[in-house]
Backbone bond lengths (Angstrom), bond angles and torsions (degrees), N, CA, C in turn:
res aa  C-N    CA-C-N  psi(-1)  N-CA   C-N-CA  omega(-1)  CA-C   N-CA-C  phi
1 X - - - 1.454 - - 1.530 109.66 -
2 X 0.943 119.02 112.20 1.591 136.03 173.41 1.357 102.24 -77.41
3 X 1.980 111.94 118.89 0.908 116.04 -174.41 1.545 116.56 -97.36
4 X 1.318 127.78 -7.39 1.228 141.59 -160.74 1.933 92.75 -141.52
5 X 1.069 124.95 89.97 1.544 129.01 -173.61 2.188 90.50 -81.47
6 X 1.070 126.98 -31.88 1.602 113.92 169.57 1.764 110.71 -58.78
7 X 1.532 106.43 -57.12 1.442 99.66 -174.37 1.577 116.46 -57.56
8 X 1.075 103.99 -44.45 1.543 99.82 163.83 1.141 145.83 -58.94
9 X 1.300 103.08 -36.32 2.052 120.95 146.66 0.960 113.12 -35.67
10 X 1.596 135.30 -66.61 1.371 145.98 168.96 1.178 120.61 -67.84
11 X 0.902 138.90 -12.66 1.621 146.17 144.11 1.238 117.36 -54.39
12 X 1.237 115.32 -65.69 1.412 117.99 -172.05 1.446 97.36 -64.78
13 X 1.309 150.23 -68.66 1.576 143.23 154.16 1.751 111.28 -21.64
14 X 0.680 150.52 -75.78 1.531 146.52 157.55 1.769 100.00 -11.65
15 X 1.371 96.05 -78.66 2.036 89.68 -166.07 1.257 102.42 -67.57
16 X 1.342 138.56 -24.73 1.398 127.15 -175.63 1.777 112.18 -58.57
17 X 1.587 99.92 -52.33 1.389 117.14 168.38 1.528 123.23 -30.88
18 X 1.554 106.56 -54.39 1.009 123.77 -160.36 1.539 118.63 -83.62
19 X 1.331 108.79 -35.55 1.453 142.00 156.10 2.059 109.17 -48.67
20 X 1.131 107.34 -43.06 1.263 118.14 -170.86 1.728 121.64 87.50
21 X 1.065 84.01 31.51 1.547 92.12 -166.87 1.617 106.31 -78.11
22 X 1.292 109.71 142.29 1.569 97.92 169.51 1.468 143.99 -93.03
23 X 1.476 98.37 -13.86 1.580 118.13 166.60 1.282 110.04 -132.56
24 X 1.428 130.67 135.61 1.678 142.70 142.16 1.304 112.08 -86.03
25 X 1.615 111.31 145.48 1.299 111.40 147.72 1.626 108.50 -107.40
26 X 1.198 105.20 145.90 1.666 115.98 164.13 1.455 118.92 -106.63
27 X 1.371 131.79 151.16 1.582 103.42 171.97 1.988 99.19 -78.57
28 X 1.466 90.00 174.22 1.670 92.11 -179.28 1.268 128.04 -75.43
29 X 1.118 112.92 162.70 2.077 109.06 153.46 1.479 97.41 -163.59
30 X 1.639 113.52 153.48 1.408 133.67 144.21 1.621 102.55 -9.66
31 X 1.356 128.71 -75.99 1.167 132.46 -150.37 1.350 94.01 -81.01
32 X 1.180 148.97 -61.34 1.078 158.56 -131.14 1.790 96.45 -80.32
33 X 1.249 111.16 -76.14 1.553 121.90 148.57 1.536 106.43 11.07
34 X 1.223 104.08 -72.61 1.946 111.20 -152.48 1.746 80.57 -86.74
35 X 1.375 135.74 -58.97 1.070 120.40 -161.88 1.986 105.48 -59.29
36 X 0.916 101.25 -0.73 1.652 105.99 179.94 1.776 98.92 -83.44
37 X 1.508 106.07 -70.11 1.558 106.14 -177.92 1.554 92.98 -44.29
38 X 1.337 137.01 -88.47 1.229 105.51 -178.16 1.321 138.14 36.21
39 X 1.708 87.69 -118.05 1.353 102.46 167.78 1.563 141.43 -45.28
40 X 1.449 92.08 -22.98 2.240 106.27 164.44 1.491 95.23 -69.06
41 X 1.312 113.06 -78.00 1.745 115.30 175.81 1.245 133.39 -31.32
42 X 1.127 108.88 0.78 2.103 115.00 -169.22 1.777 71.87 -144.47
43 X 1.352 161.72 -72.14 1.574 130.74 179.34 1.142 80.00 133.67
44 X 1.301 140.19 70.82 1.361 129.67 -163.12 1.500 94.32 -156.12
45 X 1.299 132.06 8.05 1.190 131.45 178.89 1.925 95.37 -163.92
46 X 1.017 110.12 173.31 1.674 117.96 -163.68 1.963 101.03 -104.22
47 X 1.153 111.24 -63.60 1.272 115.33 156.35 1.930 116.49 -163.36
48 X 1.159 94.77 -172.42 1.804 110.62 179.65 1.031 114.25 -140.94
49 X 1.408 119.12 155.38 1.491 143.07 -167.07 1.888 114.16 -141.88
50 X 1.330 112.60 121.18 1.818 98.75 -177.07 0.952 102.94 -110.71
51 X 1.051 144.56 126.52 1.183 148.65 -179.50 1.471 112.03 -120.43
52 X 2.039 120.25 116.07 0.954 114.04 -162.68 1.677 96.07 -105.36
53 X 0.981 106.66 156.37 1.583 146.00 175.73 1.552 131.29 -95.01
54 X 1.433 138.21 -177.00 1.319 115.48 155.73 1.263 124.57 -93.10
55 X 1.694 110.65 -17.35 1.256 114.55 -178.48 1.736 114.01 -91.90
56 X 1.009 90.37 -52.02 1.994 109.87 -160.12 1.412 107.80 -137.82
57 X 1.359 141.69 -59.45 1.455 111.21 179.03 1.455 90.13 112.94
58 X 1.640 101.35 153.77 1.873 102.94 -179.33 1.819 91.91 -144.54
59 X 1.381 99.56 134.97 1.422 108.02 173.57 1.565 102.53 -113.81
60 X 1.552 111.13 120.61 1.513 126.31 -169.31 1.747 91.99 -122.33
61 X 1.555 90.12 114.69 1.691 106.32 172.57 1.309 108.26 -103.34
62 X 0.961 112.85 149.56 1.460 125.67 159.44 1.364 123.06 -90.99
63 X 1.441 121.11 108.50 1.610 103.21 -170.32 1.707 104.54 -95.75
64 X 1.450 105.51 167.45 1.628 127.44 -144.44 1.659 79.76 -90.69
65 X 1.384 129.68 -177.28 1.402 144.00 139.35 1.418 108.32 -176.63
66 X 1.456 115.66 137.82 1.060 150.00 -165.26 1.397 92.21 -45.81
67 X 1.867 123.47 135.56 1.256 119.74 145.46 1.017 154.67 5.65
68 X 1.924 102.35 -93.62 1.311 140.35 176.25 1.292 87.22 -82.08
69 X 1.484 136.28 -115.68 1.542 137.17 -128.31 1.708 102.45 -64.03
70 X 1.238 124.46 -23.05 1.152 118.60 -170.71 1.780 118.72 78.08
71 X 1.328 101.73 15.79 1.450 108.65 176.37 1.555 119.19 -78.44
72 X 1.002 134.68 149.77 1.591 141.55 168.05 1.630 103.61 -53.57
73 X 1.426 92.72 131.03 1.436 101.92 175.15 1.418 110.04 -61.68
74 X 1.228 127.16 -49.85 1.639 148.48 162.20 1.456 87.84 -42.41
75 X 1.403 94.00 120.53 2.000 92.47 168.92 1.670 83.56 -108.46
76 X 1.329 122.44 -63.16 1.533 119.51 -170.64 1.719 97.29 -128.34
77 X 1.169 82.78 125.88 2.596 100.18 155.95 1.596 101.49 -108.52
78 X 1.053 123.65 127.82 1.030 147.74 155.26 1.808 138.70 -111.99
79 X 1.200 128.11 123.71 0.803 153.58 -170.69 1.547 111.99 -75.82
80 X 1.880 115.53 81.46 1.604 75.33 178.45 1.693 120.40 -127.56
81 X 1.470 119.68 12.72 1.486 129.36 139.74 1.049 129.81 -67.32
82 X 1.068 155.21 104.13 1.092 156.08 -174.39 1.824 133.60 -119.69
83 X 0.950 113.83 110.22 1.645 108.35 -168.68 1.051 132.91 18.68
84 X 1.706 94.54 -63.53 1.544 122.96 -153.94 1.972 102.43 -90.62
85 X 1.605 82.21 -12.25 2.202 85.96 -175.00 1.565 95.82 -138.14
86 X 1.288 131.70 114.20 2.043 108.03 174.60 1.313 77.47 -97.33
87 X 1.137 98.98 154.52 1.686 125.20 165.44 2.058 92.47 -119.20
88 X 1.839 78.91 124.00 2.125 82.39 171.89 1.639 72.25 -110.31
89 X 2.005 89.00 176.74 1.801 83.79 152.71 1.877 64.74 -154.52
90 X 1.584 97.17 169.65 1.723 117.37 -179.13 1.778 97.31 -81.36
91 X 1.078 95.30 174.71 1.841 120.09 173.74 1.447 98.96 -60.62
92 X 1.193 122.61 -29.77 2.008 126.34 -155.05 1.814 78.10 -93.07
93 X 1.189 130.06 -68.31 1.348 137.57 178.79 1.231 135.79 -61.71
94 X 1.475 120.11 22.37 1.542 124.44 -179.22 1.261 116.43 -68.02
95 X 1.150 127.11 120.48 1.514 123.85 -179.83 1.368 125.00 -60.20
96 X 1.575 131.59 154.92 0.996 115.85 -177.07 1.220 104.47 -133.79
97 X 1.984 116.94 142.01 1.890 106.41 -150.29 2.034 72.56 -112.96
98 X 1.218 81.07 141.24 1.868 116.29 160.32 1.954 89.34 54.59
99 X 1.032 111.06 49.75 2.165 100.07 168.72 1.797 92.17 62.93
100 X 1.441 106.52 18.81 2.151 99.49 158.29 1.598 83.04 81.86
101 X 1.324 134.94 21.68 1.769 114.25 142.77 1.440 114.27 -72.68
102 X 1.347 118.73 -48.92 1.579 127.05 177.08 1.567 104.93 -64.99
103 X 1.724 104.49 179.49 1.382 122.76 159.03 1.328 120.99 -130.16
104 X 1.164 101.01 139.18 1.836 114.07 169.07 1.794 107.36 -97.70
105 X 1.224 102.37 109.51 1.721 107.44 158.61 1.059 126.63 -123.10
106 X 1.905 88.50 138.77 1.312 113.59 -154.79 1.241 132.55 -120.42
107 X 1.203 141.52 131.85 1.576 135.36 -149.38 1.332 100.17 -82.68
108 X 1.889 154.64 127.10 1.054 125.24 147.43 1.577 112.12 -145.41
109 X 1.318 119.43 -166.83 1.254 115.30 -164.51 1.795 121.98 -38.36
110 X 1.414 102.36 -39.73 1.056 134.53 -168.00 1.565 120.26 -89.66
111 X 1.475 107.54 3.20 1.334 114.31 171.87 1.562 94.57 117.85
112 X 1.474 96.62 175.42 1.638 105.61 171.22 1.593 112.26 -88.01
113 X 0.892 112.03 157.46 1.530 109.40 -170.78 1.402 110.06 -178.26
114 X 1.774 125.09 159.51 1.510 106.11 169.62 1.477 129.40 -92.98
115 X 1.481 109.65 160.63 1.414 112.20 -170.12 1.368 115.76 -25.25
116 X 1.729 117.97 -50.61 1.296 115.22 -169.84 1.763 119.08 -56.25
117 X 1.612 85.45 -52.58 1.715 96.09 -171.12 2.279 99.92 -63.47
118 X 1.346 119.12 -18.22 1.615 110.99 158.01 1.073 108.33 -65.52
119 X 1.601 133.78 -49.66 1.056 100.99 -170.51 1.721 127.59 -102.65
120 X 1.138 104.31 19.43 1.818 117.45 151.22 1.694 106.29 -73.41
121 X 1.262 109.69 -42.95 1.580 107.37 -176.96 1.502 110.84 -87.84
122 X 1.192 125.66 38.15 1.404 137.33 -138.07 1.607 98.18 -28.83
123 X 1.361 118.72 100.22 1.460 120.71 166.55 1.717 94.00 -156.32
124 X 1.372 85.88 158.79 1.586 96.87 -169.23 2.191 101.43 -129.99
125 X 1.336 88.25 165.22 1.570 99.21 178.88 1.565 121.16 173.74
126 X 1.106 103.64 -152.60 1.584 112.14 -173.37 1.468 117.98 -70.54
127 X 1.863 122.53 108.80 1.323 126.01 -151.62 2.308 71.93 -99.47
128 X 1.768 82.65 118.85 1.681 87.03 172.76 1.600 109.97 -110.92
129 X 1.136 128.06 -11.12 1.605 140.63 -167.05 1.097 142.87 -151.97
130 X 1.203 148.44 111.05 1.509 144.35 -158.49 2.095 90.74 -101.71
131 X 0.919 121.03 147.09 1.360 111.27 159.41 1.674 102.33 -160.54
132 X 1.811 102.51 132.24 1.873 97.89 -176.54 1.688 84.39 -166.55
């Protein structure tokens, strides 16, 4: 039983990366879903596929890698809400990963979305991910 279904999202993307693998499956969720478009929308993955089920559903990404070196587009995913600690921060306080090369995504009223596009919509919430 996976007690944290985000850290494991990003986990399983992390070792896949690292592994060289070219597709993961994850099982699905609501959250997981949008944090996927995401990552297509910021170029950080190659594409996705959902595939529903009767129970749960499987989201199969395709991860990106560099041309020439053959490196993972994903240099680091990070995890940085976590169950046991949420980190919110406000619209005035959105973090910014590597001087705004990376992204921070963030859970908030208004859907998940990244730091930047919260703080154009000035709303603030749950900072769940660093990814650059």
């Amino acid at each position: 039983m996976v007690t944290d279904p985000i850290s494991d999202y990003l986990t399983r993307i992390r070792n896949a990366s690292r592994a060289g693998h070219r597709v993961v499956e994850i099982p699905a969720s609501n959250l997981k879903k949008e944090v996927t478009k995401i990552l297509f929308d910021q170029g950080y993955i190659l594409s996705y596929k959902f595939e529903e089920s009767k129970v749960q559903g499987i989201i199969k990404i395709a991860l990106k890698y560099d041309r020439l070196t053959k490196e993972p587009v994903i240099r680091k995913i990070q995890r940085i809400s976590t169950p046991g600690l949420r980190k919110y921060a406000s619209s005035g306080d959105m973090p910014r990963v590597l001087n705004g090369l990376g992204i921070a995504i963030v859970s908030t009223s208004h859907g998940v979305m990244t730091s930047k596009q919260a703080q154009r919509d000035n709303v603030g919430g749950e900072v769940l991910c660093y990814v650059y």
